[in-house]
C-alpha positions as CSV (number, residue, x, y, z in Angstrom):
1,X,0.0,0.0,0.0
2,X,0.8,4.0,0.0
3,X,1.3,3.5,3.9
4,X,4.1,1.1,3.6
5,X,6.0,3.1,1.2
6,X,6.0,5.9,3.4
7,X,6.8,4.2,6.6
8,X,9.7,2.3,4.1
9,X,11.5,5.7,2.2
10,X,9.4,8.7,2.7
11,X,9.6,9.4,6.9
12,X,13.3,8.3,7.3
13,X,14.1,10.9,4.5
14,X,11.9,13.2,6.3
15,X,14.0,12.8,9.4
16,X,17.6,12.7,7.5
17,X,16.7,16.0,6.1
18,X,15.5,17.2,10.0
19,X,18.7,16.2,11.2
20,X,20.5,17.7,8.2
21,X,18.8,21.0,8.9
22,X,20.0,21.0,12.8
23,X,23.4,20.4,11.7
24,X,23.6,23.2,9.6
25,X,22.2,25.1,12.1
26,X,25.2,24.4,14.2
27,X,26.8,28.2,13.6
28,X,23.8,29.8,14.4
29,X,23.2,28.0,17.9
30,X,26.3,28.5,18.9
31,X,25.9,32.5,18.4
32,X,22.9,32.8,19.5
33,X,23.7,30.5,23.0
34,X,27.0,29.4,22.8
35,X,27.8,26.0,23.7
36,X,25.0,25.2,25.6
37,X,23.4,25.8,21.9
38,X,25.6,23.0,20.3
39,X,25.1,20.7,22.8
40,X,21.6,21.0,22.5
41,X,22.0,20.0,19.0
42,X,24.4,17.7,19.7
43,X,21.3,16.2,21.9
44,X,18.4,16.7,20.0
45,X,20.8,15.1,16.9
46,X,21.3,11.8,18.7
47,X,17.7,11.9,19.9
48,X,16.4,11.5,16.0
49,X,18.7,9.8,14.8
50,X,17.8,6.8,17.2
51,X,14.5,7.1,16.4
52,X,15.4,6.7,12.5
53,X,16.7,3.6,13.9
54,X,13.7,2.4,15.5
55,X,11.5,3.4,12.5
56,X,13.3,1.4,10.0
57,X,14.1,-1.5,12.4
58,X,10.2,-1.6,13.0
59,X,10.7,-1.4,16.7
60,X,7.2,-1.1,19.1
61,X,6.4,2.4,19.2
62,X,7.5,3.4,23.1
63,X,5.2,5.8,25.2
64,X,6.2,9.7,25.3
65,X,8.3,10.4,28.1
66,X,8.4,14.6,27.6
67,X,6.2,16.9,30.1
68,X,4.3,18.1,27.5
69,X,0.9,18.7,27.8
70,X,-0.1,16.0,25.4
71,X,1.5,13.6,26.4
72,X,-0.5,11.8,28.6
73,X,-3.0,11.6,25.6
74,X,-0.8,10.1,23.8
75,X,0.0,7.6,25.9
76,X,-3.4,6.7,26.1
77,X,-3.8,6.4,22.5
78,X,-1.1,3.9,22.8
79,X,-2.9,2.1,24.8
80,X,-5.5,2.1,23.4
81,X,-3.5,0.7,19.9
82,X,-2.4,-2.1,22.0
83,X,-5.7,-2.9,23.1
84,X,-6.3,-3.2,19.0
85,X,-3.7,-5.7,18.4
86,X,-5.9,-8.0,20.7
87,X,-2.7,-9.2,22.0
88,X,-0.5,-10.0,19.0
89,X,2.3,-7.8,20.7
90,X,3.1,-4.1,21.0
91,X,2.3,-1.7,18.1
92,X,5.0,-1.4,16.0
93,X,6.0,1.4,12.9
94,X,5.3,-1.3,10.3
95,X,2.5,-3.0,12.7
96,X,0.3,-0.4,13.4
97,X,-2.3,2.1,11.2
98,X,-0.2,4.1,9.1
99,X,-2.4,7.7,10.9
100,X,-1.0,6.9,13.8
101,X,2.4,6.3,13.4
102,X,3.3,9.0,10.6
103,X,1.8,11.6,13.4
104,X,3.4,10.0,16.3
105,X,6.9,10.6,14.5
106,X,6.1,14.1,13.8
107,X,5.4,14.8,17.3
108,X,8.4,12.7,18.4
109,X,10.6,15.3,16.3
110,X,8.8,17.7,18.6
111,X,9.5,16.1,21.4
112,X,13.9,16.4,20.2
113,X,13.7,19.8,20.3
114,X,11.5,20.3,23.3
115,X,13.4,18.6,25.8
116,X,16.6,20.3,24.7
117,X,16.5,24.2,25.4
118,X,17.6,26.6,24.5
119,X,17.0,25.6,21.1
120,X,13.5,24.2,21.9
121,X,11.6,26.5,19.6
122,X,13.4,26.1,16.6
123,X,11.2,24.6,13.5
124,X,12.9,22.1,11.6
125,X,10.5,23.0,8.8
126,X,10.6,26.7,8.8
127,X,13.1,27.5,5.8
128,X,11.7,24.8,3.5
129,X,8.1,26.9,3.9
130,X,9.7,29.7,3.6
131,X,11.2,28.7,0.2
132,X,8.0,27.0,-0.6
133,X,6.4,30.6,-0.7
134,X,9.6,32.8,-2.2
135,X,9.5,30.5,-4.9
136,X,5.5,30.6,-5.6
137,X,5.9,34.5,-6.1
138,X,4.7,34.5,-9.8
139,X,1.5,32.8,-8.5
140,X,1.3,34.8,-5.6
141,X,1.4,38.2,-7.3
142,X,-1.0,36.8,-9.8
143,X,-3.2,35.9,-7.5
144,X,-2.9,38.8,-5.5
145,X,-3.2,41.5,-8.7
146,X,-6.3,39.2,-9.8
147,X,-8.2,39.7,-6.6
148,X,-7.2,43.4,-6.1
149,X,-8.8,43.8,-9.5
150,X,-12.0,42.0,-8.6
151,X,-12.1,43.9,-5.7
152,X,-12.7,47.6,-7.4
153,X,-15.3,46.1,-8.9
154,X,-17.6,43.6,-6.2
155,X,-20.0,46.2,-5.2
156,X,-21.5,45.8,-8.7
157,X,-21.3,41.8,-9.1
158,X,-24.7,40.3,-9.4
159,X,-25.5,36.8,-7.7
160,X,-24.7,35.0,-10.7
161,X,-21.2,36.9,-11.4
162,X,-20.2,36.0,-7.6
163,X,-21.6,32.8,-7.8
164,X,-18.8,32.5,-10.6
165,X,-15.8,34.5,-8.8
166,X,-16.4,32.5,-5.6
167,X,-16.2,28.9,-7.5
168,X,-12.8,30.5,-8.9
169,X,-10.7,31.0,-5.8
170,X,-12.1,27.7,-4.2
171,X,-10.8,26.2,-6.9
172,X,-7.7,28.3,-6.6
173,X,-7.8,26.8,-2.7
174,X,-8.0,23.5,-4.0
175,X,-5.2,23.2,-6.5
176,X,-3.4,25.5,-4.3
177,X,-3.2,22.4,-2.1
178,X,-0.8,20.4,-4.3
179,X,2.0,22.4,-2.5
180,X,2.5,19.8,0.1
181,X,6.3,19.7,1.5
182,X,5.4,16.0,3.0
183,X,4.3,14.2,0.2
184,X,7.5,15.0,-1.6
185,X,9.5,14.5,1.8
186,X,10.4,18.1,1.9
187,X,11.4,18.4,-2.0
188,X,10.7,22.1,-3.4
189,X,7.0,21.6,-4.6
190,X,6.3,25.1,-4.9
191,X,3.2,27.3,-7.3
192,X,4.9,28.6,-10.6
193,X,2.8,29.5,-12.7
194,X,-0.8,31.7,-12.1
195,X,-3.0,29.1,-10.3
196,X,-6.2,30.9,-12.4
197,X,-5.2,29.9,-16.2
198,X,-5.8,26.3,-15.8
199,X,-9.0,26.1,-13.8
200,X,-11.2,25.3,-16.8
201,X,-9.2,22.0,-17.6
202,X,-8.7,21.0,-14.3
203,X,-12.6,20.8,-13.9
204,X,-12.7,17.0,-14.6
205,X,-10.1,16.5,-12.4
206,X,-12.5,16.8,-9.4
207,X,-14.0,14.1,-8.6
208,X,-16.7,15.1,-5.9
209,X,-17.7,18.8,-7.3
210,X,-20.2,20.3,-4.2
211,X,-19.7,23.8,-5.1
212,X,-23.7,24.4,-5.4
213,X,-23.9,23.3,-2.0
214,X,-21.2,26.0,-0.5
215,X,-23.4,28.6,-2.3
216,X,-26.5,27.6,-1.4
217,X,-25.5,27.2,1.9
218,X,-23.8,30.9,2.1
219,X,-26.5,32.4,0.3
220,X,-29.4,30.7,2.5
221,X,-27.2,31.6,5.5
222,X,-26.8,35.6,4.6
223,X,-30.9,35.9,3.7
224,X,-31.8,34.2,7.1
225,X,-29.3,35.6,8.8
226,X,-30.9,38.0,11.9
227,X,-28.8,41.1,12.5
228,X,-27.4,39.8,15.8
229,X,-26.0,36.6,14.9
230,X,-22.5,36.8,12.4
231,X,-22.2,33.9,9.3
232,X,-19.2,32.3,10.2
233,X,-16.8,30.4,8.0
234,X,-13.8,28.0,9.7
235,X,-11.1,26.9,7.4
236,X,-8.8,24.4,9.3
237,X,-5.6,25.0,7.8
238,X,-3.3,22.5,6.1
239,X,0.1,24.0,3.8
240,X,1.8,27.5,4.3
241,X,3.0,28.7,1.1
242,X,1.3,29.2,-1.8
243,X,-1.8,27.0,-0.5
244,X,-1.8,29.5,3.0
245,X,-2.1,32.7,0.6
246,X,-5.0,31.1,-1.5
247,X,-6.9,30.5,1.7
248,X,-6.2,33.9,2.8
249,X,-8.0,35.3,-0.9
250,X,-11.0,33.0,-0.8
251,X,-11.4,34.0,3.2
252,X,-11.5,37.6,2.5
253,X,-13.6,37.1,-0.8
254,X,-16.1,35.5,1.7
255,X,-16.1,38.8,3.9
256,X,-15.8,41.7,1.2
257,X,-18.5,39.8,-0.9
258,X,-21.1,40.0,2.1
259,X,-21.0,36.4,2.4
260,X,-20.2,36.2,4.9
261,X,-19.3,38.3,8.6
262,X,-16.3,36.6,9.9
263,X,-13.5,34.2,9.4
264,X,-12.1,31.7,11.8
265,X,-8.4,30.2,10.9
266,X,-7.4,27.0,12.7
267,X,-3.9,25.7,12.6
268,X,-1.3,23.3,14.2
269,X,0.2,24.3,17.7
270,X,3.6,22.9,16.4
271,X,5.5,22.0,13.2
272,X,3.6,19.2,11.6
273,X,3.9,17.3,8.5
274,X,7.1,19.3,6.6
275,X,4.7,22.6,6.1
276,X,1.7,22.6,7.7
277,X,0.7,25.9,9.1
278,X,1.4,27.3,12.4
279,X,0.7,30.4,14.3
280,X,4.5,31.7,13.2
281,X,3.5,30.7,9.7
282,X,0.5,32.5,9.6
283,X,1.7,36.0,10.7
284,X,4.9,35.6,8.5
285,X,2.7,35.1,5.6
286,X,1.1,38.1,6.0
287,X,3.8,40.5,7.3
288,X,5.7,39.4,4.0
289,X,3.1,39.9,1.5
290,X,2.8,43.8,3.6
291,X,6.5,44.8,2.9
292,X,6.5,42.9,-0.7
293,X,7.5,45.5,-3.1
294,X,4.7,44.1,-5.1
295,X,1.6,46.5,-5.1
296,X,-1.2,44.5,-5.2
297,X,1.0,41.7,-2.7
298,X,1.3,44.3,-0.1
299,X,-2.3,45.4,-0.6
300,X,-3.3,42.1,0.6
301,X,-1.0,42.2,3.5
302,X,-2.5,45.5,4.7
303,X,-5.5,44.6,4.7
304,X,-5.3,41.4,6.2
305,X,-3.4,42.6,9.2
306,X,-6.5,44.6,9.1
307,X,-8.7,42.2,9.3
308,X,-6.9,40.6,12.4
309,X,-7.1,43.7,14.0
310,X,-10.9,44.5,13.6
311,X,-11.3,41.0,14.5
312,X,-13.1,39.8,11.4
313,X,-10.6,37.5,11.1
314,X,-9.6,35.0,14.2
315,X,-6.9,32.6,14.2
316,X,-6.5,29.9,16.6
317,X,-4.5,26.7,17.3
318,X,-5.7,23.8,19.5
319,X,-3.7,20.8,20.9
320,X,-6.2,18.4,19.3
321,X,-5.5,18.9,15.5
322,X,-1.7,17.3,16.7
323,X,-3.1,14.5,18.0
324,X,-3.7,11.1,16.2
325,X,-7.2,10.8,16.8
326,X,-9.7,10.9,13.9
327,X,-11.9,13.6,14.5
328,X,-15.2,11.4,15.3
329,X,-13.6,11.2,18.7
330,X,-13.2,15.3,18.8
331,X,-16.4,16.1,20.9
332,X,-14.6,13.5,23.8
333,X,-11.2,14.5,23.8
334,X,-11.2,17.9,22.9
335,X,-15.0,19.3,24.2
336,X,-14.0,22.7,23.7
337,X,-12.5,23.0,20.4
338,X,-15.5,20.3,19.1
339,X,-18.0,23.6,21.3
340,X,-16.6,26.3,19.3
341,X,-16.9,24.9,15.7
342,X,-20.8,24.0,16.5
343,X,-20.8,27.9,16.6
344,X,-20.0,28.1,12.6
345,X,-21.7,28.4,9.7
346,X,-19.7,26.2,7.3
347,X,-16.4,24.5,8.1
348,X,-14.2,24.1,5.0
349,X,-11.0,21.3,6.4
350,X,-7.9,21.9,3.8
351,X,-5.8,18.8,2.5
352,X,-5.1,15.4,2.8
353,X,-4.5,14.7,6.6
354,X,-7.6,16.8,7.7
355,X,-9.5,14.0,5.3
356,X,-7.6,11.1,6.3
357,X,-9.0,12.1,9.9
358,X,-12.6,13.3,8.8
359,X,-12.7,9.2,7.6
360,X,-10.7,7.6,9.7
361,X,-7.9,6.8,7.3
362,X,-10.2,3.7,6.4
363,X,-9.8,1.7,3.2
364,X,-13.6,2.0,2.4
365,X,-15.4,1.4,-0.4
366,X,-15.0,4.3,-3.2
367,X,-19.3,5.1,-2.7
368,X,-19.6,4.5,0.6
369,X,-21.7,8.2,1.5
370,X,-19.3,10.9,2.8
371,X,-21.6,11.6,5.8
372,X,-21.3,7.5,6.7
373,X,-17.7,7.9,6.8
374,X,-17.8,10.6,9.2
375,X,-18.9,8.8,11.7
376,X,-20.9,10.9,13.4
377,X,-18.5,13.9,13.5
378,X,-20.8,16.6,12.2
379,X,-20.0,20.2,14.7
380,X,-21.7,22.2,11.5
381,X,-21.7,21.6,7.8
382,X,-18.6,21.1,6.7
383,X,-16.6,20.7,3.1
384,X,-13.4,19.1,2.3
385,X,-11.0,20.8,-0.3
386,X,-8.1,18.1,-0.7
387,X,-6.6,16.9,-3.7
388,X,-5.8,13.5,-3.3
389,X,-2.4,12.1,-1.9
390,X,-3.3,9.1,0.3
391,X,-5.7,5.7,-1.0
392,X,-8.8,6.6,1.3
393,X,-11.7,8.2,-0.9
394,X,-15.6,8.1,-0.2
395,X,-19.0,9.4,-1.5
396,X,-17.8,8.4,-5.5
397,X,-20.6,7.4,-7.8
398,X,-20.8,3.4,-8.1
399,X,-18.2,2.4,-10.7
400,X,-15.9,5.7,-10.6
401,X,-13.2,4.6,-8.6
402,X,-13.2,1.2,-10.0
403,X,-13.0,3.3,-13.2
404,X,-10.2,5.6,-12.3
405,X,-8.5,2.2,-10.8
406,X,-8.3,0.1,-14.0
407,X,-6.8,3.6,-16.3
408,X,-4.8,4.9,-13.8
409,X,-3.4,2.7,-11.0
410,X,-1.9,5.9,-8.9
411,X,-5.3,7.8,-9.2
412,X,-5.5,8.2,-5.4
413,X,-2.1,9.5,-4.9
414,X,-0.7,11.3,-7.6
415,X,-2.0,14.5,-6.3
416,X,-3.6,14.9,-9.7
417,X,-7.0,14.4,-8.4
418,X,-9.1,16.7,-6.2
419,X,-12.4,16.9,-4.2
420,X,-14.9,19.3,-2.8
421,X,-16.9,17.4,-0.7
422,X,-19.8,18.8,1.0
423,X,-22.0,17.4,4.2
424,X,-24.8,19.3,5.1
């Protein structure tokens, strides 16, 4: 399967370029803290370089043994994989659900730099984001100079015209999610070209098309809307980069088109998956597109720093979306977070992992129903925007996937496939 190859080439390259990036750090620890710097790489070096031993040696996966504040979830969840294995043995990285383990290494590389201060809140991950979005600039500035120009002009759109606009730059927010640094274990996989000249070919590439729904749903929203409850939108976050920009666009399309009132921004509480987006990420993106010496780039900075400050747009991070639960077991383990999305409108989850969770990273049938698959995780209505990159796919008409199957065996993770998939 996918899983294996991943556990087999793609996670110890992951962690040979994470140790790679510490050493070359070396210089810089040492300036900034002197020795006590270098031995913390020194430490947090050995650290994952034993656990790339016990990934590829398939060695039982060992309770966390940091003071974080997770941890004793974790350990639970251990448990509770052991409980699983109805006694054939501990869990092990080649024994156990791929979900589990690919996010239990991710927070084990956590864990390396955690326990060793001073340099404890370095991200392994930061510069390859960072490159990720320098070298998406064409498609950021024509991204940026596209929606500045709609802009001047949305006061006179009728329904129809931003029926049409809004289908664009979710679209754009789709494709925009190719830019995954995991996949490609931390290759460049950066935006080159302008993400809006293709969209009319990529059409058939997406395989679950619930665009109606997202408008009927806004629209419906806005006319029953009473003047003292808000329409708000959640977009749980996936890539920085290119991806993080296009979900900036569509979110303040939603607010200057009257959609809707406000935007709520969730994203990981540490560095996940190569270049998922954290709370560093986030304000980075936004503080470079404001000093770009782009016009229309450091429009969109302005006035998203704007938006953060009138409070239209929120942006959070919660414990839970590190964790290795699916998220049909949200409303138990995390209460609060599962509280505050029942408060939204519509709750669009970005990428792969935030659909390998909404299903439970189940090999189900191709047209088993979306909402079956959820498995009775419904906080609001929700959409997925993912293009495909792992072999778990639901709510496909009968015969499409067996379709797709027999002319194109890598269909489910080539990343040339996408979904927008909509449960009311």
């Amino acid at each position: 399967s996918f899983a294996y190859f991943t556990i087999k080439d793609r996670l110890p390259q992951i962690l040979t370029r994470v140790i790679d990036t510490l050493h070359r750090h070396k210089n810089e620890f040492f300036e900034e803290h002197g020795e006590k710097g270098v031995e913390a790489e020194k430490r947090a070096i050995s650290f994952l370089s034993k656990l790339r031993n016990e990934l590829q040696t398939d060695k039982p996966v060992t309770p966390l043994e940091d003071e974080l504040p997770d941890a004793a979830l974790w350990n639970q969840y251990l448990d509770y994989q052991r409980n699983l294995s109805n006694g054939n043995g501990e869990p092990s990285w080649f024994q156990s659900p791929w979900l589990y383990v690919e996010c239990y290494m991710y927070r084990r590389i956590h864990a390396a730099l955690a326990h060793n201060p001073p340099i404890d809140s370095f991200d392994v991950f930061k510069e390859g984001k960072a490159q990720n979005f320098f070298e998406s600039q064409e498609a950021v500035i024509a991204l940026c100079t596209y929606f500045q120009e709609l802009l001047k002009n949305i006061k006179d759109l009728d329904e129809r015209q931003l029926q049409e606009e809004l289908f664009k730059l979710l679209q754009v927010s789709l494709w925009g999610n190719k830019c995954d640094l995991s996949f490609s274990a931390g290759e460049n996989r950066s935006q080159k070209s302008s993400p809006l000249q293709s969209l009319e070919d990529m059409i058939p590439h997406i395989l679950v098309n619930d665009m109606e729904k997202i408008w009927s749903l806004l629209i419906n929203a806005k006319k029953t809307n009473t003047e003292k409850s808000n329409v708000r939108v959640d977009v749980i976050l996936d890539n920085a980069g290119f991806e993080l920009v296009s979900d900036l666009v569509l979110a303040d399309f939603l607010l200057l088109s009257k959609l809707v009132d406000e935007v709520h921004f969730h994203g990981k509480s540490i560095p996940w998956y190569v270049s998922d987006t954290t709370k560093h990420d986030f304000n980075w993106t936004i503080k470079q597109l404001q000093s770009a010496n782009h016009m229309w780039m450091s429009r969109c900075g302005i006035n998203w720093e704007g938006n953060l400050k009138k409070g239209v747009w929120v942006y959070h991070d919660h414990m839970f979306w590190t964790l290795p639960h699916d998220f049909s077991s949200m409303a138990e383990v995390a209460p609060d977070l599962y509280a505050d999305l029942q408060k939204s409108n519509l709750l669009l989850f970005k990428g792969d992992l935030n659909y390998r969770k909404l299903t439970g990273d189940r090999k189900w049938e191709y047209s088993v129903p979306f909402h079956q698959a959820l498995n009775k995780f419904h906080p609001a209505p929700l959409c997925s925007l993912r293009t495909l990159k792992s072999d778990t796919q639901v709510g496909l008409k009968p015969g499409q996937g067996e379709q797709l199957q027999a002319s194109e065996p890598e269909w489910m993770v080539s990343g040339k496939y996408g979904i927008v998939q909509f449960d009311a």
